[in-house]
C-alpha positions in Angstrom: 57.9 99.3 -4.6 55.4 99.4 -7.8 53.5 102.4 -8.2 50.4 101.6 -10.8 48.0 103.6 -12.1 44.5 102.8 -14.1 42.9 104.7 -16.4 40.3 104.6 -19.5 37.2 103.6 -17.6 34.1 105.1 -18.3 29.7 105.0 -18.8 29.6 102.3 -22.0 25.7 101.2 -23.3 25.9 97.3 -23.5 27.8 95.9 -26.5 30.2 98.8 -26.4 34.2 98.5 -25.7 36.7 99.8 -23.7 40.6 99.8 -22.9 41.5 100.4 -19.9 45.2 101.4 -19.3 47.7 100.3 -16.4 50.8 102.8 -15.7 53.6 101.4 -14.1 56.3 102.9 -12.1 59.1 101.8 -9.6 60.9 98.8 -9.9 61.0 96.8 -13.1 57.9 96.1 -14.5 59.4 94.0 -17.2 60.0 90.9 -15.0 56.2 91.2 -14.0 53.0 89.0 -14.6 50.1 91.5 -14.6 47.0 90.6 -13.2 43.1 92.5 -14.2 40.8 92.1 -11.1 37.3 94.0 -10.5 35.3 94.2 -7.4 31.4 95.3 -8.1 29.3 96.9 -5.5 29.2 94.6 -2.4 30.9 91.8 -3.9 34.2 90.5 -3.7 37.4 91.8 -5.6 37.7 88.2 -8.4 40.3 87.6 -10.7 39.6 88.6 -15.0 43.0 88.6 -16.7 46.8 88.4 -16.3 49.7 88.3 -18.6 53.3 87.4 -17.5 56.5 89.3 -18.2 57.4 88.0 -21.7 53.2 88.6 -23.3 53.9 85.0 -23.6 50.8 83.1 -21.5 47.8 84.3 -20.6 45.2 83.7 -18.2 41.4 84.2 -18.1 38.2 84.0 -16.3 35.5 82.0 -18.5 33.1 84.9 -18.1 35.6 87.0 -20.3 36.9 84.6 -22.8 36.4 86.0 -26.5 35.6 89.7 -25.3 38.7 90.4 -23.0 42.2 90.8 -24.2 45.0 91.9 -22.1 48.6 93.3 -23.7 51.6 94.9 -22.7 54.0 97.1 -24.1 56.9 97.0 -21.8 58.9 99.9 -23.6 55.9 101.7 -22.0 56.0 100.0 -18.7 51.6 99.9 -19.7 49.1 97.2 -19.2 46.2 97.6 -21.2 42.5 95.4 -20.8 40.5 95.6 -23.9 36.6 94.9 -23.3 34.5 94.2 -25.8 30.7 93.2 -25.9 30.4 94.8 -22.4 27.4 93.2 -20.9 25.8 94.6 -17.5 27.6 92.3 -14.9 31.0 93.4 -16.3 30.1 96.4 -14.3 32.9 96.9 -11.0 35.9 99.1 -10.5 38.8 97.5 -12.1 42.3 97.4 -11.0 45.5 96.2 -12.2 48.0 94.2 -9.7 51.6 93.3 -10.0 53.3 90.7 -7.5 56.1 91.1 -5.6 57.9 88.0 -6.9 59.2 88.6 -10.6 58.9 85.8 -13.6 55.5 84.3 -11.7 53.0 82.2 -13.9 49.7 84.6 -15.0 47.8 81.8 -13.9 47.5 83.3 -10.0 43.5 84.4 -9.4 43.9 84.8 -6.0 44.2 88.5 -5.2 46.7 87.6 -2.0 49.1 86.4 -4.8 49.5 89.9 -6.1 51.4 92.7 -3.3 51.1 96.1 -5.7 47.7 97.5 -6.2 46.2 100.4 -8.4 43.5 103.0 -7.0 40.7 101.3 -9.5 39.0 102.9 -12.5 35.0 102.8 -12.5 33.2 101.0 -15.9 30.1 101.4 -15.8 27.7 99.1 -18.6 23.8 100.4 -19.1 21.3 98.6 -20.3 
């Protein structure tokens, strides 16, 4: 069992930044690829980042490339999403997700790959 917990979300104006945070708790978090999703209202939860156990590989969606960064300090068993150049349509509640499995590629989108689920932090961009 993985218990995770996001944080740092928040009202930005467009063009500002965030970090989120994603607290881990339970089994070894260490072993883990990570994965960023975000669901805005009415749409489906997609896929925006992951990172795999080592902070080796990474994994994107286009729509984030050169504005998103995702890290991890294991010592800390903490995710973090760095967003800068928030634009409107990065707008959604964003959770982090951890699969069951242990030493999995960061290259899994699909949200059925992933098993453990935060409660979601709201960011909110204003034009």
């Amino acid at each position: 069992q993985v218990l995770l917990v996001e944080s740092g979300g928040g009202l930005v104006q467009v063009g500002g930044s965030l970090t989120l945070s994603c607290a881990a708790s339970g089994r070894t978090f260490s072993s883990s690829t990570v994965g960023w999703f975000r669901q805005a209202p009415g749409k489906e939860r997609k896929f925006v980042a992951a990172m795999d156990w080592s902070s080796t590989l990474t994994h994107y969606v286009d729509s984030v490339k050169g504005r998103f960064t995702i890290s991890r300090d294991n010592a800390k068993n903490t995710v973090y999403l760095q967003m800068n150049s928030l634009k409107p349509e990065d707008t959604a509640v964003y959770y982090c997700a951890v699969p069951r499995r242990p030493y999995t590629d960061p290259g899994m989108t699909d949200s059925g790959d992933y098993d453990y689920w935060g409660q979601g932090t709201q960011v909110t961009v204003s034009s």
